[in-house]
N, C-alpha and C positions, 0 to 999 in steps of 0.2 A: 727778356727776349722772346719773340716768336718760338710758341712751342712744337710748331711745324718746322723750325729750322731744323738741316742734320746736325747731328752730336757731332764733334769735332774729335772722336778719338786718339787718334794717332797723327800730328804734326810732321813726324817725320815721312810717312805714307801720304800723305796730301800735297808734302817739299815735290818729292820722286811724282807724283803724277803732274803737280805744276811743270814740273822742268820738262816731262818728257813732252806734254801737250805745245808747249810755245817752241819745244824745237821744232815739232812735227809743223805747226804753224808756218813756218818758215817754208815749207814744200807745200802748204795747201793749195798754190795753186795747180798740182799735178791732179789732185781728185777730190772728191767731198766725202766727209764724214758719212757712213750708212746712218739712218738715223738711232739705232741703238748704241751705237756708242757715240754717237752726238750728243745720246737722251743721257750717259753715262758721265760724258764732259761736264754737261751744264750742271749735272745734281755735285758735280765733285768742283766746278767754280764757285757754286753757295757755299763749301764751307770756307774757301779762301776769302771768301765776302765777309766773314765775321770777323776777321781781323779790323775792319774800320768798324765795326758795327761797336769795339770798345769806345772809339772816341766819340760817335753819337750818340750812347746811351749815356756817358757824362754828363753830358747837356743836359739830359732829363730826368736824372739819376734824383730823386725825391719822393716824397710823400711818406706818408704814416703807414704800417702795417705793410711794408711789400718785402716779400723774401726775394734775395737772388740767389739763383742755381748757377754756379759755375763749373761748366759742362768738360772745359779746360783753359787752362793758364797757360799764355806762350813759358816757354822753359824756363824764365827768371822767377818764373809762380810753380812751375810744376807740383811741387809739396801740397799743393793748395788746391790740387785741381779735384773735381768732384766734391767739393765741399760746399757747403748749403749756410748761408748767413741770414739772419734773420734780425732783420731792423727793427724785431718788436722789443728784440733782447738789450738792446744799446749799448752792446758791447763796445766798450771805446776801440780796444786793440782788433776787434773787427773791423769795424766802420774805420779806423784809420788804414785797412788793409785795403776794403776795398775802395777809399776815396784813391788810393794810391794808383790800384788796378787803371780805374775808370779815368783817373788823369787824364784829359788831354792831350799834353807836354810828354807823359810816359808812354802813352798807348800808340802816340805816333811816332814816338821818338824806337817802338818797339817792331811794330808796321813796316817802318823804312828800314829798320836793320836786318828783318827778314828778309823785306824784298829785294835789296844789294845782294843780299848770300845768293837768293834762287836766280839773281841774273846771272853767276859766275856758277853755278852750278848744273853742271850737264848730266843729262840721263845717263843710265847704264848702257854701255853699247855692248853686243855679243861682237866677235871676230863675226867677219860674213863668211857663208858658205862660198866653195869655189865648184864651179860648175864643171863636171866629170865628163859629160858626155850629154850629146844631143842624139834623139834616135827621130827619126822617121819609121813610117810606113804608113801612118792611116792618111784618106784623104780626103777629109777634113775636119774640123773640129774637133780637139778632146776636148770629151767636156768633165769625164771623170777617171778616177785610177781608184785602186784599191791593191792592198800588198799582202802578200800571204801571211794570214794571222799566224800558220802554225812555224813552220821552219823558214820561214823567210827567205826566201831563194826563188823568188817569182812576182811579179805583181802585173796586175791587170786594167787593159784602160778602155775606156768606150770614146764612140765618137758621132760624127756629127754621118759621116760616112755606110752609119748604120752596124757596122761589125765590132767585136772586143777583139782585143788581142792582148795572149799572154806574152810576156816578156821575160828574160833569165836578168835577175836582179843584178847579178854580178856584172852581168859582160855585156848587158843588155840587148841581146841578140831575140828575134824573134823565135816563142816556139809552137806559137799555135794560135789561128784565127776561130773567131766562133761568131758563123752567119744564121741568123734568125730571126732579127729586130728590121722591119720596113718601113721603118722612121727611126729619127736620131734618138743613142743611148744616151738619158741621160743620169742616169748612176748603177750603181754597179753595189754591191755588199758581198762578202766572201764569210762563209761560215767556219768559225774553229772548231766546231762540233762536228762537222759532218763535212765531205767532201762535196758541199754544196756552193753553188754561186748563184746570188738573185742579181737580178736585171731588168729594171725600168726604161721604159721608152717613150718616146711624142705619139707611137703606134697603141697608146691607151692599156699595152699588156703589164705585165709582169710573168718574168720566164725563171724558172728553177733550171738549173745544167748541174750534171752529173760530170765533176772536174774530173774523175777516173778512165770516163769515156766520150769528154767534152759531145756532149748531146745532149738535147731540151727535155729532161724528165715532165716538165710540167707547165701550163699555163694557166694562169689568175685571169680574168676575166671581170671585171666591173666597174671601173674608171671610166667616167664618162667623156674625159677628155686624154691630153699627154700625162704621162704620171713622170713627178718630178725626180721623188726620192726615194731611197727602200731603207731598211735598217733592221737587224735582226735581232732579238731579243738572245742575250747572252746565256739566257740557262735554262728556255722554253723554246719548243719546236713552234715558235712563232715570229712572222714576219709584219713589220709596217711600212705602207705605202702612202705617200701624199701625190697629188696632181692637181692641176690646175681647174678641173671642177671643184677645188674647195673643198672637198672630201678628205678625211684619212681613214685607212681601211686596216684590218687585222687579219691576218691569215695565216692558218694553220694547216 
């Protein structure tokens, strides 16, 4: 076989992503694939492609001096899998194993009993979440949230509106607006280290606020356009930003 093809490691992890993709299939016409996990589909339908790829190399299964690698055996071969034959050795009890593999008659007759199992076999489903509460106030657009890393009893959201607002986790009541941004926020990063919050904007900034005395300790300056996203480095007093100039910037 192609030594570019994927290794087939795990059959039972390729059943679970076959089922859950053809059910999602069923709803494709609601949205498309992003293309990363589009790109993610396609390399994980190659390896369900080598299932037929037993009964066409039957066909051509011949010649002098060729080793076959088998990378894996559906489960009636499991024992066998990762075993390495080599036709220079002519071993009988080899060569009758794998004239067996490469059958025709068995390889298809093994093809079609999987793929009966993955049509009656459905994904994992979680219970769905049930919807708590709807809140208002900003007007327009959220476009991000962020939840208090440390005690969790607060989270915060940006908008399109231009302002963040904090929120009481529990009762989701509002408890404090924070105006600064004159263009829409669009993300937000909250620090477990420090009583800090970063904030991205379309307004090209990036704003530090001091959550203690909700006020703008700082601004960042050098984004040539909107800056998309912020994120702060876990155990260094540094922050990264991306924006739509194409740029990603690091600030300390």
């Amino acid at each position: 076989m192609d030594g570019n093809d994927h290794k087939v490691e795990n059959l039972g992890d390729v059943d679970k992503f076959y089922s859950r993709i053809r059910w999602n299939n069923q709803f494709s016409y609601m949205a498309t694939l992003p293309p990363h996990l589009q790109s993610e589909m396609e390399g994980q339908k190659s390896l369900l492609m080598r299932y037929d790829t037993y009964r066409k190399e039957s066909s051509s299964f011949s010649g002098e001096g060729k080793k076959v690698t088998l990378q894996h055996v559906p489960t009636d071969f499991s024992e066998a899998s990762q075993a390495v034959i080599s036709k220079k050795e002519h071993d009988t009890h080899a060569s009758a194993f794998v004239n067996k593999i490469f059958q025709p008659e068995v390889a298809e007759e093994l093809i079609v009993n999987r793929y009966e199992k993955l049509l009656s076999q459905r994904p994992e489903w979680h219970a769905p979440w049930k919807l708590s509460r709807v809140i208002n106030g900003h007007l327009g657009w959220v476009r991000c949230v962020a939840i208090d890393p440390v005690d969790n009893e607060w989270f915060i959201t940006g908008s399109n509106d231009t302002t963040m607002k904090v929120w009481d986790l529990a009762t989701g009541k509002l408890k404090t607006t924070l105006a600064g941004h004159v263009m829409t926020v669009r993300d937000v990063a909250v620090s477990d280290r420090h009583p800090y919050l970063f904030s991205v904007s379309e307004d090209k900034t990036v704003k530090c606020w001091d959550l203690e005395k909700n006020q703008i300790i700082r601004d960042y300056y050098g984004h040539l356009s909107g800056v998309r996203t912020v994120s702060i480095h876990p155990t260094l007093d540094l922050i990264a930003t991306a924006g739509r100039d194409s740029v990603i910037k690091l600030w300390d």
